[in-house]
N, C-alpha and C positions, 0 to 999 in steps of 0.2 A: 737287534741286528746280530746275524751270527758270524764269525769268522774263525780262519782256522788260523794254528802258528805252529813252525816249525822249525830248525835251527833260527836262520835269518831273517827267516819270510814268513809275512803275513799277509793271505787270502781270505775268499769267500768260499772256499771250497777245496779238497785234496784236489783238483783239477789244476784248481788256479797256484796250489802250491809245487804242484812238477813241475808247469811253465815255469815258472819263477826260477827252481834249481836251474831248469836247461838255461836258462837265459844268462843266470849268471855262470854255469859254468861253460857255453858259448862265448863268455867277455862282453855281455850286452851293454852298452853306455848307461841304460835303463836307472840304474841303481849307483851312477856318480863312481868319484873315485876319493880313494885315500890319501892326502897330500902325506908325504912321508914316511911314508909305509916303504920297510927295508928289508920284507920278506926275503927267501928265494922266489920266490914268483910272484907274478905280477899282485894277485888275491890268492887269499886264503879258499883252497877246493870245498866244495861243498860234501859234507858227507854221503856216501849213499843213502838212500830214503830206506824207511823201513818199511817193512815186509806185510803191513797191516795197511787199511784205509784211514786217511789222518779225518778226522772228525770235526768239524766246527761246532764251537762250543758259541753259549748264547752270552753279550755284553750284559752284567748286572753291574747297575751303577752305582756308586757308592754313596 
């Protein structure tokens, strides 16, 4: 199985990891919440993505 990672998020593809950013940084419930978290805002922003295609890399098991 391949998957990609990126700050927070882990996908099957640089596809499924934009959705991910938009989603959390839309405020989606998707991805639960922090009991206690005393930020200034509500979550911590997502970085901008980088300027390259993220790559899924293949599971070797150990």
């Amino acid at each position: 199985m391949e998957f990609a990672m990126w700050w927070n998020f882990v996908g099957r593809s640089h596809e499924e990891i934009v959705a991910h950013r938009a989603a959390w940084e839309a405020g989606s419930d998707q991805f639960g919440r922090v009991e206690g978290y005393r930020g200034a805002v509500s979550r911590l922003p997502a970085p901008e993505l980088p300027h390259v295609r993220i790559t899924p890399r293949r599971h070797r098991p150990q």
